[in-house]
C-alpha positions in Angstrom: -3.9 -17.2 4.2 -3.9 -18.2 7.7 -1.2 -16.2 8.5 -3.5 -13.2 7.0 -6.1 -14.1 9.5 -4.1 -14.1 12.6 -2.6 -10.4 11.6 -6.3 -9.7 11.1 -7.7 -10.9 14.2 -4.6 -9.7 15.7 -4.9 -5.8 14.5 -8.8 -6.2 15.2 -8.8 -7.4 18.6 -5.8 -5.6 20.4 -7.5 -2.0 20.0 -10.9 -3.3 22.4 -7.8 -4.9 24.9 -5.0 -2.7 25.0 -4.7 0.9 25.7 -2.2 1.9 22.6 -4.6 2.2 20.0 -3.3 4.6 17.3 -4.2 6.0 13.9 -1.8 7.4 11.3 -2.6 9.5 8.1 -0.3 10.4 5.5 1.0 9.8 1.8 4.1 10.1 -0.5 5.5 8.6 -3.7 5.7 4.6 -4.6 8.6 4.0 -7.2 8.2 1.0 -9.5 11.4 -1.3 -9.4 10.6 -4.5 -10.8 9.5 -6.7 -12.8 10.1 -5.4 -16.4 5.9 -6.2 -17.3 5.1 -3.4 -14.1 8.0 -0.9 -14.7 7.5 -0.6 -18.4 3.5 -0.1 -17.3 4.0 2.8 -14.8 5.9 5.8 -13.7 6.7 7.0 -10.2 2.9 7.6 -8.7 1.5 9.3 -5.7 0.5 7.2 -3.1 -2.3 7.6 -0.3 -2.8 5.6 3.7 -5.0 5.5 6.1 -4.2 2.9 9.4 -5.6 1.9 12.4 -4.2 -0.7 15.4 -2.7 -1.1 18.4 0.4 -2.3 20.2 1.1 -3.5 24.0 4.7 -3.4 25.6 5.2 -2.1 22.1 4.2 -4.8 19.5 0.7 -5.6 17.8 -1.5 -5.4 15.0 -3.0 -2.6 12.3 -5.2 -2.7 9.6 -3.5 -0.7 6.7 -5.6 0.9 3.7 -4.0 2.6 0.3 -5.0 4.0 -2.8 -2.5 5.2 -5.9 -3.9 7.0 -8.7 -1.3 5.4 -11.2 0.8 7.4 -13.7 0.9 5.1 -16.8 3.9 5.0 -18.8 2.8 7.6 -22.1 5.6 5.6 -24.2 3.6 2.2 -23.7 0.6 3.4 -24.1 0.9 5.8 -27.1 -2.4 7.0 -29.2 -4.5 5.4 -26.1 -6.3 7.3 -22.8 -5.5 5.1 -19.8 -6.3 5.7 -16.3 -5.8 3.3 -13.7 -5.5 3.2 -9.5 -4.3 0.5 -6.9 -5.4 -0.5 -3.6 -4.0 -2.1 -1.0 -5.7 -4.0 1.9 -3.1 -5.6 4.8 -3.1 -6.7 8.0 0.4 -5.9 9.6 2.5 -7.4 12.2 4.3 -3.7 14.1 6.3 -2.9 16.5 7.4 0.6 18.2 10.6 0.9 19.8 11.8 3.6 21.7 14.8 4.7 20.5 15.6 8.0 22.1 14.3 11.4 23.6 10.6 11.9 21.5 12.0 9.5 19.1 10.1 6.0 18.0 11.2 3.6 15.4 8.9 1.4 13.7 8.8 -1.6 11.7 5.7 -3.8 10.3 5.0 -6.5 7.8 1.7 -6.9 6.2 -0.1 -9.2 4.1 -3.5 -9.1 2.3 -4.9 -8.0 -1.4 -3.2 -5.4 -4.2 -6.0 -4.7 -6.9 -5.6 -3.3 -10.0 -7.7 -1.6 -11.9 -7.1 0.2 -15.6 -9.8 2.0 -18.1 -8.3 2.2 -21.8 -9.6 4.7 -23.9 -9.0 4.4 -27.9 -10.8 7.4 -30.4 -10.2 7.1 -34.5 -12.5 9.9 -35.9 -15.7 8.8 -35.0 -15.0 5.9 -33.8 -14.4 5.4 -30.1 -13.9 2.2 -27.4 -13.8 1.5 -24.1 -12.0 -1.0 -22.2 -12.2 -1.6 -18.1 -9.8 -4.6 -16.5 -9.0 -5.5 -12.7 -7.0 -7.8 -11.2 -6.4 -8.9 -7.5 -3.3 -10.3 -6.2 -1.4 -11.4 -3.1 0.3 -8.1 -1.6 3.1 -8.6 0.7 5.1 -5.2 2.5 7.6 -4.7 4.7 8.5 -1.5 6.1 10.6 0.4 8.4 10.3 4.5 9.6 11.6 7.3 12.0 8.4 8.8 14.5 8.9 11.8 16.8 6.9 13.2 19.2 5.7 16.6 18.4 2.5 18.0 20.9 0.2 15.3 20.9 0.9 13.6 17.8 4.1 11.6 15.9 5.4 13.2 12.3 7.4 10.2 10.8 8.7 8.9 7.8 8.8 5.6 6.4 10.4 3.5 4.0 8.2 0.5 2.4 8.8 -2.3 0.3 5.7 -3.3 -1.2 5.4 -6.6 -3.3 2.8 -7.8 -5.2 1.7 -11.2 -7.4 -0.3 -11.1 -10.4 -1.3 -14.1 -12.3 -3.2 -14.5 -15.3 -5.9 -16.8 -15.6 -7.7 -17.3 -19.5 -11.2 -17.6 -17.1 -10.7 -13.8 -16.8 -11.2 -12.8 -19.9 -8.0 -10.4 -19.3 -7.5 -7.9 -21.9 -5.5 -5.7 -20.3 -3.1 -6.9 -17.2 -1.4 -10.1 -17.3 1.1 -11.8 -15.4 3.2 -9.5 -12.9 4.9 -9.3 -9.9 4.9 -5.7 -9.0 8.0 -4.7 -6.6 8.0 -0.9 -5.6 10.0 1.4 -2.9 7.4 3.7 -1.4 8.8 6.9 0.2 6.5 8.4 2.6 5.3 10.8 5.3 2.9 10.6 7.8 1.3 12.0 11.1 0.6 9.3 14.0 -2.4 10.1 16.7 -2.1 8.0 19.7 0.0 5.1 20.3 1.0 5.9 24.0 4.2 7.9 22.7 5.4 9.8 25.2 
């Protein structure tokens, strides 16, 4: 956790110091990979992100935000009405590095917290139920991706690792997640506003 902090104070405090402040926008798909207990739980799902840092002499800090409206798996989860979402909340180490005419690479690393959240839905005749369940996790994510300049602002697209711990504890009264570790590839695009590209 205290290397959380210092990415958080980090991403916080170089936007008031440094000139390269930047926001990037954008979304794509995140692809379940592992463990078994998350794979057999989703399917591929669309995936939403919103950022905000800054670098100097390219490297700093950003403060990443993510939503994914989860497609549940309709084989685990047959005669049952289940929605569920994720968010992601990480502070991230980046860099930018100029690698050619227009052309940035990128990398980062983040840490912070993946919550989970699932409604269950269950109707015989008359009958009906319904069941809510969250969890929160350590999130981890590395990632890599291709910016270039186009006008005033970076298209780019970027390849993420996200990683994600969830442990069960009886206190929780869990009825629906349990123990996980979540280990996706996320395929996305995105547009970058400042930054000092050039």
């Amino acid at each position: 956790m205290r290397v959380f902090a210092f990415i958080a104070v980090l991403a916080v405090a170089l936007p008031v110091h440094a000139a390269d402040g930047f926001a990037e926008l954008g979304g794509g798909v995140m692809i379940p990979a592992a463990d078994s207990t998350w794979t057999d739980y989703v399917d591929p799902s669309p995936k939403l992100f919103v950022r905000g840092g800054a670098t100097q002499n390219g490297f700093g800090g950003m403060l990443s935000f993510d939503w994914t409206p989860v497609n549940v798996d309709a084989t685990t989860w047959n005669f049952l009405d289940v929605s569920a979402y994720r968010f992601r909340i990480l502070a991230n180490a980046v860099a930018h590095i100029h690698a050619g005419n227009k052309l940035e690479a990128s990398a980062r690393f983040g840490i912070g917290i993946d919550i989970q959240h699932v409604t269950v839905r269950a109707a015989i005749g008359p009958l009906s139920s319904k069941t809510d369940d969250d969890d929160y996790g350590l999130a981890l994510e590395p990632a890599f991706g291709i910016w270039y300049d186009v006008g005033p602002v970076q298209l780019g697209g970027e390849l993420a690792l996200p990683i994600s711990f969830h442990s069960y504890n009886a206190n929780d009264n869990k009825v629906v997640l349990d123990d996980f570790t979540a280990f996706d590839v996320d395929l996305l695009l995105g547009v970058r506003v400042g930054g000092g590209h050039r």
